[in-house]
Steps between C-alpha positions, in 0.01 A plus 500: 500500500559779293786408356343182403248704331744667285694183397143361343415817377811545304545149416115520325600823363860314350315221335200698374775708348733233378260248367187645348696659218434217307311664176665618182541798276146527302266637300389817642741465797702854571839519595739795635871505512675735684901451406862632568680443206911521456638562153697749276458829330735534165678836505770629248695181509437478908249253640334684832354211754139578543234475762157449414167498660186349324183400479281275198152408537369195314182405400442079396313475197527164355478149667596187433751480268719192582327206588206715663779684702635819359394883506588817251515806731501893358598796643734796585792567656648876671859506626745776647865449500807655621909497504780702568877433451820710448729448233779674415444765750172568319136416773242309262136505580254307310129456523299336354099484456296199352135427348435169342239203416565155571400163375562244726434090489488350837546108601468345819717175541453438874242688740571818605773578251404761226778465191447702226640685190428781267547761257552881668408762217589827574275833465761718610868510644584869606865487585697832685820487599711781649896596457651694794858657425567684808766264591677703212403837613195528270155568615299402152340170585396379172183248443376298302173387415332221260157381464515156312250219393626167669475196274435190581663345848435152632487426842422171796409478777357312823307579794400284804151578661479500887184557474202517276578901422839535618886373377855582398609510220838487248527616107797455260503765179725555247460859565723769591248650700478214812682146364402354876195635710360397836188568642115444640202389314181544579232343350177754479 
């Protein structure tokens, strides 16, 4: 009995889940994405593979734009990222730290599936990365450090909604920073 219990309980809690995410991106709807991002970090003629962890926060401020479907989003983005590599018996170690806005257009072809693409402006790109020599007997571990305006950088993307306030999601960018990301959305 109480394992029948569970099977309708969890079946009512899979299709509440699965099929009530049936609304779009709007006006005045909130959305969080949390990502992990893979992508590069341009050193001295070396190209470090870099980690990054983010998060962008979207506000829809426009409706109807299409055909009556169609919404203009706004808001900012904050990312961390992070590689390492040894060349030339030389350790590498870049981070790097991002603030940015975003402008975003999202379209919804079929239920459930959030596409959308945008414009990523950045604040501010503060960029570190760290030389260590001891592989050559020398303790100086030079750095360097640069704090840069990003110009513009266009990005896509899609997310599918599980539910009415949570999904997954996927982003393309032509950015250095994270060309692929992966993560959760959740709508607020």
């Amino acid at each position: 009995m109480k394992l029948k219990l569970f099977c309708v309980a969890l079946m009512t809690l899979f299709a509440t889940t699965f099929v009530s995410a049936q609304n779009e991106f709007g006006k005045g709807d909130m959305a969080l994405n949390i990502n992990y991002g893979m992508g590069d970090f341009d050193f001295d003629d070396s190209n470090v593979f870099q980690h990054s962890l983010g998060a962008s926060l979207e506000y829809g401020i426009l409706d109807g734009i299409i055909k009556g479907k169609g919404t203009v989003a706004v808001g900012g983005q904050v990312g961390f990222g992070f590689g390492s590599k040894t060349e030339d018996g030389v350790d590498i170690n870049c981070t790097r730290f991002r603030i940015a806005t975003r402008g975003v257009f999202h379209y919804q072809f079929i239920p459930q599936l959030d596409t959308y693409a945008g414009i990523t402006l950045g604040i501010v790109d503060i960029d570190k990365a760290e030389l260590d020599f001891s592989d050559y007997g020398l303790e100086e571990k030079p750095e360097e450090k640069e704090t840069r305006f990003v110009g513009p950088v266009a990005f896509a993307g899609a997310r599918y909604m599980f539910s009415d306030s949570f999904g997954l999601n996927v982003e393309l960018s032509w950015d250095s920073f994270a060309m692929v990301g992966l993560g959760v959305t959740f709508k607020l």
